[in-house]
SERO-4910 file (N, C-alpha, C, O; in steps of 0.05 Angstrom, whole numbers):
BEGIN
 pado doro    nc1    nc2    nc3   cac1   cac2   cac3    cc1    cc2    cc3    oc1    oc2    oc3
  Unk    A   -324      1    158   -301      4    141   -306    -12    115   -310    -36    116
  Unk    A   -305      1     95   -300    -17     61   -280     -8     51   -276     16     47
  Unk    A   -263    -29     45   -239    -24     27   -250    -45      3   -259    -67      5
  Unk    A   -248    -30    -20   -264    -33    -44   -237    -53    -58   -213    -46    -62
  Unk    A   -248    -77    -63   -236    -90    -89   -243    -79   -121   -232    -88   -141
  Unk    A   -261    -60   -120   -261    -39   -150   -244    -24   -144   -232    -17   -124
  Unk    A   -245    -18   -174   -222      0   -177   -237     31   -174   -258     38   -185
  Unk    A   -219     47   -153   -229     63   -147   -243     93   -161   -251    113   -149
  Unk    A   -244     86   -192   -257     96   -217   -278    102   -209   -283    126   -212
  Unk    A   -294     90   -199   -326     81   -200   -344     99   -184   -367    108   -188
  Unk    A   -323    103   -160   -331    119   -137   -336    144   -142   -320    159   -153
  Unk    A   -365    153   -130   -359    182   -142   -348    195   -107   -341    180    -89
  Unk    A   -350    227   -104   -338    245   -105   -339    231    -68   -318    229    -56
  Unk    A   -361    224    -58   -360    215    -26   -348    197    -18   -335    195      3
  Unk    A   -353    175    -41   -341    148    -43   -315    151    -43   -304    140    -24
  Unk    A   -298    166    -63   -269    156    -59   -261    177    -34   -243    168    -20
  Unk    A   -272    202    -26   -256    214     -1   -266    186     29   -256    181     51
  Unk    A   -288    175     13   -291    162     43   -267    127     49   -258    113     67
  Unk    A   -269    129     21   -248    101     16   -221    119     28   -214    112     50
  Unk    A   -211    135     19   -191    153     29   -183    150     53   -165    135     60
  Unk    A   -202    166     69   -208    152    107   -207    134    115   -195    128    136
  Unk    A   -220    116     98   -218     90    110   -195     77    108   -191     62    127
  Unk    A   -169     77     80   -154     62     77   -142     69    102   -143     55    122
  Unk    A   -127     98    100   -115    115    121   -114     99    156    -96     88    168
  Unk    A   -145    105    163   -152     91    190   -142     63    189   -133     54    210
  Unk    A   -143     48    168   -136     17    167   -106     18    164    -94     -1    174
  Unk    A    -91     37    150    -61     37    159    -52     37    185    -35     22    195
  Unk    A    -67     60    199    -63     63    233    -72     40    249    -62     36    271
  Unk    A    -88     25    241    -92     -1    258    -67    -24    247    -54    -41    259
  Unk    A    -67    -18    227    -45    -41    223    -17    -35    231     -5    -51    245
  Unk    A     -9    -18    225     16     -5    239     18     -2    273     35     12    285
  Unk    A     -6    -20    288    -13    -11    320    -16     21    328     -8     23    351
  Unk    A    -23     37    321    -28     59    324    -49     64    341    -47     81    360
  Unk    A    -81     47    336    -99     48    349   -111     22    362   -105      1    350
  Unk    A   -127     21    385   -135     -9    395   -155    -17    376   -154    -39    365
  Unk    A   -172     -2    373   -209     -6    357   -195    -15    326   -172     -8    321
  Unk    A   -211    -30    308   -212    -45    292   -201    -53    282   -200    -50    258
  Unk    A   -181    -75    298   -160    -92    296   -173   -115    288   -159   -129    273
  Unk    A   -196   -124    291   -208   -146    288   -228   -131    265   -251   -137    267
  Unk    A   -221   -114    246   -241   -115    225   -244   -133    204   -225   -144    192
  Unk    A   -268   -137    200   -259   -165    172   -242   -158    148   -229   -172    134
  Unk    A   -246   -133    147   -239   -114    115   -208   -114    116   -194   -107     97
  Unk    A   -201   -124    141   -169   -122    139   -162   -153    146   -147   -156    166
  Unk    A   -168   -169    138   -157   -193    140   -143   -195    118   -120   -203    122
  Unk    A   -149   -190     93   -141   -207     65   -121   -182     69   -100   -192     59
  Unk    A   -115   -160     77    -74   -142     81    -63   -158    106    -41   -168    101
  Unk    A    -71   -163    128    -55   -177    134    -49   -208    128    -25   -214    131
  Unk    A    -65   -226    120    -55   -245    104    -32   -243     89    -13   -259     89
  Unk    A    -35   -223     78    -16   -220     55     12   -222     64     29   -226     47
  Unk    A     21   -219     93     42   -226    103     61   -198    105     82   -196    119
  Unk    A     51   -179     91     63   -149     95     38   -122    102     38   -100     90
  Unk    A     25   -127    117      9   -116    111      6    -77    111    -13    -62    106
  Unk    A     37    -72    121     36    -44    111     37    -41     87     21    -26     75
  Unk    A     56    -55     75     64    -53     46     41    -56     29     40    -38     13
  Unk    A     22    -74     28     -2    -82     22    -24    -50     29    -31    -35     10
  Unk    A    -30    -47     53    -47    -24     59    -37     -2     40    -52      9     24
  Unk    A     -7      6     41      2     33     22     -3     32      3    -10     52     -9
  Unk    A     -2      1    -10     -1     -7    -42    -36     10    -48    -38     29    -63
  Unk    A    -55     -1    -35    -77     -3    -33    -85     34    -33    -97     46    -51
  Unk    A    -73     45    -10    -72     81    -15    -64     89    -38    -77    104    -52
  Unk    A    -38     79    -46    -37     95    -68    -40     93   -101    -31    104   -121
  Unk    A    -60     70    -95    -85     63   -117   -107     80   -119   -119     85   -140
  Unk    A   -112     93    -92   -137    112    -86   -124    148    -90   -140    166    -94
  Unk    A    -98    152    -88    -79    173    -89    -78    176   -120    -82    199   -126
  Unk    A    -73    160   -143    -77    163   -164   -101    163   -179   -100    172   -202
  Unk    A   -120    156   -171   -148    164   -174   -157    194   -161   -169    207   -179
  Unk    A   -157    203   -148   -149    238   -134   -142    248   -149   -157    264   -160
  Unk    A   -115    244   -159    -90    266   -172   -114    257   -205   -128    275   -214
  Unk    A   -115    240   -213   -138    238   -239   -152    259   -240   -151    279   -254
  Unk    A   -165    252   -221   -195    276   -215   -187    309   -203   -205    325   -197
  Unk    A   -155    315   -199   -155    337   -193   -157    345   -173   -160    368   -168
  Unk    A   -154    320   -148   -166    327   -117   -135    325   -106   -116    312   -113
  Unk    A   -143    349    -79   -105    351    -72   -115    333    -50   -135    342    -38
  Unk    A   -105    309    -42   -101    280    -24    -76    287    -21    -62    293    -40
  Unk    A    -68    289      8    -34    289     19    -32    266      8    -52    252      9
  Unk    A     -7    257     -4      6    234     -1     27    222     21     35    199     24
  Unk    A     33    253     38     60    246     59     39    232     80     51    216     95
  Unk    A     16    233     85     -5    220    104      6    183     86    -10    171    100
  Unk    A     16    166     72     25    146     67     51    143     77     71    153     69
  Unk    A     47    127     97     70    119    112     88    103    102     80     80    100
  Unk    A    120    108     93    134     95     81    133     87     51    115     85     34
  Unk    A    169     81     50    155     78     18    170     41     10    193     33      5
  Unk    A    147     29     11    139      7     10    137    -13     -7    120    -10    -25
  Unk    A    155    -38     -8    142    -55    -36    120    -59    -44    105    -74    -31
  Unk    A    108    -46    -72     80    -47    -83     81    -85    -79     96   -104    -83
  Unk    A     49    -78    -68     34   -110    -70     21   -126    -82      6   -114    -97
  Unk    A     19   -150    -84      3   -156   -113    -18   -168    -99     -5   -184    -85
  Unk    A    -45   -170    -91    -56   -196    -78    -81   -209    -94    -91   -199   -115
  Unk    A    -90   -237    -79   -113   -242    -95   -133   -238    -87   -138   -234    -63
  Unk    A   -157   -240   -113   -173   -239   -101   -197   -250   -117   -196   -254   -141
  Unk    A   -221   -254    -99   -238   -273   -124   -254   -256   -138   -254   -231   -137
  Unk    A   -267   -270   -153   -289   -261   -181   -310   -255   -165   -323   -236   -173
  Unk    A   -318   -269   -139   -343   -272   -131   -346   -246   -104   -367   -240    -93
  Unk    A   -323   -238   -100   -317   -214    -83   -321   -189    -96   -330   -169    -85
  Unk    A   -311   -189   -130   -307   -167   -135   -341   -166   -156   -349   -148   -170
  Unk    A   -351   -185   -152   -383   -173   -161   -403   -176   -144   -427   -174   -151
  Unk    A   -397   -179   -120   -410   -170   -100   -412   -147    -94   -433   -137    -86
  Unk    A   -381   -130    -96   -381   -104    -89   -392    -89   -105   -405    -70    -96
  Unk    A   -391    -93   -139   -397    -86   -165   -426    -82   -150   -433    -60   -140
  Unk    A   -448   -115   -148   -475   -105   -145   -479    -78   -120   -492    -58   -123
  Unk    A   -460    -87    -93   -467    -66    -71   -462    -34    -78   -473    -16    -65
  Unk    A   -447    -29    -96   -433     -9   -110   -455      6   -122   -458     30   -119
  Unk    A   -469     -7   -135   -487      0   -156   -520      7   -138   -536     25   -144
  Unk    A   -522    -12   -118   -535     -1    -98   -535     21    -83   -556     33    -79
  Unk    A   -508     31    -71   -505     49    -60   -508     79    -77   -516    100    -67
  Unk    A   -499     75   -108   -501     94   -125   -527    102   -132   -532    126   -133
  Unk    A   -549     78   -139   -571     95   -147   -581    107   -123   -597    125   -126
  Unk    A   -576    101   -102   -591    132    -79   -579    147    -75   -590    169    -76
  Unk    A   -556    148    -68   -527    173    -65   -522    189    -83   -529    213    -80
  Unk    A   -512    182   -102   -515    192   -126   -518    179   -160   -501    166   -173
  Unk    A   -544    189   -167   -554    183   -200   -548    190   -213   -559    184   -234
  Unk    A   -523    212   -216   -504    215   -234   -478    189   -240   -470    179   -261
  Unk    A   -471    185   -216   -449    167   -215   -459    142   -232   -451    133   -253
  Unk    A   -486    132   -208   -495    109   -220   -498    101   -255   -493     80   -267
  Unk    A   -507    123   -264   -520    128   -290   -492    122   -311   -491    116   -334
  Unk    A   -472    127   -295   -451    121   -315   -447     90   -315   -443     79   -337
  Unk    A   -448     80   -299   -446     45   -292   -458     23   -298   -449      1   -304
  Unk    A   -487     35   -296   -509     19   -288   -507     -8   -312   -509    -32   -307
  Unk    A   -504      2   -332   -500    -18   -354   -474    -38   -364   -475    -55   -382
  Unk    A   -452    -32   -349   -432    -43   -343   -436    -69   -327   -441    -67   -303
  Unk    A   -434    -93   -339   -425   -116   -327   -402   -123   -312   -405   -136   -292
  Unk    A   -377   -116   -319   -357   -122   -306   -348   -112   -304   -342   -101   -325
  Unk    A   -330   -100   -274   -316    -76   -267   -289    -80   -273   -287    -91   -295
  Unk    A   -264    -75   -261   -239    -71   -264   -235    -72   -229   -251    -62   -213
  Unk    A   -217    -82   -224   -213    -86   -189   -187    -58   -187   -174    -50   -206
  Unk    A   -186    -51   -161   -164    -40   -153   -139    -49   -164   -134    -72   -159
  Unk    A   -118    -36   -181    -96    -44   -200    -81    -59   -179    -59    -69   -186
  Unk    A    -91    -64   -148    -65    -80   -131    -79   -108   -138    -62   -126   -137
  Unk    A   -100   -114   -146   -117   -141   -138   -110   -156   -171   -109   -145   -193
  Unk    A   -108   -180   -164   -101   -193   -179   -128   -222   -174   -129   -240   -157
  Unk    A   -150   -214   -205   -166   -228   -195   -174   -258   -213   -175   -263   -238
  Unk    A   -181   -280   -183   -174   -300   -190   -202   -314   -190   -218   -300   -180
  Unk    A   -214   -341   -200   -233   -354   -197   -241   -359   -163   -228   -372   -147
  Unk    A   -271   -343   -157   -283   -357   -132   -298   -341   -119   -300   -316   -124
  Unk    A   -314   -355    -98   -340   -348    -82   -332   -317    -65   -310   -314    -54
  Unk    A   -349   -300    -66   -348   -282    -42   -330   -293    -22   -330   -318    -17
  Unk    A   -309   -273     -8   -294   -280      7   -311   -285     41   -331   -271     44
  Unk    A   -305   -302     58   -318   -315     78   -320   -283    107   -335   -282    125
  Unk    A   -301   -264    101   -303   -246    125   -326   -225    107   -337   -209    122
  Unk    A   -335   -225     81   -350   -209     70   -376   -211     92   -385   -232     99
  Unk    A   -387   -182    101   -412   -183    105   -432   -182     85   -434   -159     74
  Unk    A   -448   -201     75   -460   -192     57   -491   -189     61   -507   -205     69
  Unk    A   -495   -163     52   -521   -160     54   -538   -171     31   -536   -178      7
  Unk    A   -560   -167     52   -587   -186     43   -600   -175      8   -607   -152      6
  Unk    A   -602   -189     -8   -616   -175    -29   -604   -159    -54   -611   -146    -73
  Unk    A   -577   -169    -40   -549   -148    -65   -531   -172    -80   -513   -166    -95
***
C-alpha cells in the first residue's frame, strides 16, 4: 500500500487508479470493514490524526479531483461520508523521499510521465498535507538506493 504525500499530479495514468485502490482499501480498514492491514505503516500518520475517516476521505478526495482534471469517471459515492476536510503534517524529508521513489518508479513504468518531472526539484504534496521541517517519517519503508 502507498498513500503518496505528492500531490497526486505526478502520477501518471496506473499510478493514480492504483493510489485510487489503495486510498479506498485503507478507508475499509479504517472504518473496521476488513481484518488484513490494520497494522499498515501507510496508515498510521490518518489515524494519528485523531479522525481518521475524515482524514482518509480528505485524502480520496484529493485523488477524486485529480480524476475529474484528467477526465477519468472515479465514483465518488465509493467516499464514505461527508466529512471534515483534514489538514495534517508532514515532513520535508517524507515528501522527497517519495519525490526520489516517484521518479524511480517513473523512469521504468512510464518515460513519458517521468520525462515531464525528471528536472523538477520540488514537488507539491497532496493539497491535505501541510508540509513541515523533518527527517523521513520512522514507519517509511525505505528502500535501499532511492
Amino acid at each position: 500500500m502507498r498513500l503518496w504525500t505528492l500531490h497526486p499530479r505526478y502520477l501518471d495514468s496506473q499510478g493514480l487508479l492504483g493510489l485510487w485502490r489503495e486510498a479506498l482499501l485503507a478507508q475499509k480498514v479504517l472504518s473496521g470493514g476488513t481484518r488484513g492491514y490494520r497494522n499498515h505503516p501507510q496508515l498510521r500518520r490518518f489515524i494519528a490524526s485523531g479522525q481518521p475517516l475524515a482524514a482518509i476521505n480528505t485524502f480520496l478526495i484529493g485523488i477524486l479531483k485529480e480524476a475529474q482534471r484528467r477526465d477519468y469517471n472515479f465514483n465518488k459515492n465509493k467516499i464514505n461520508g461527508a466529512l471534515p476536510f483534514i489538514k495534517l503534517n508532514e515532513t520535508t524529508g517524507q515528501l522527497s523521499y517519495e519525490w526520489r521513489l516517484l521518479k524511480y518508479k517513473l523512469k521504468r513504468r512510464s518515460p513519458e510521465a517521468f520525462a515531464k518531472i525528471k528536472s523538477q526539484e520540488t514537488p507539491q504534496s497532496h493539497p491535505m498535507f501541510r508540509i513541515i521541517a523533518g527527517e523521513v517519517r520512522a514507519w517509511e519503508k525505505v528502500k535501499d538506493g532511492i
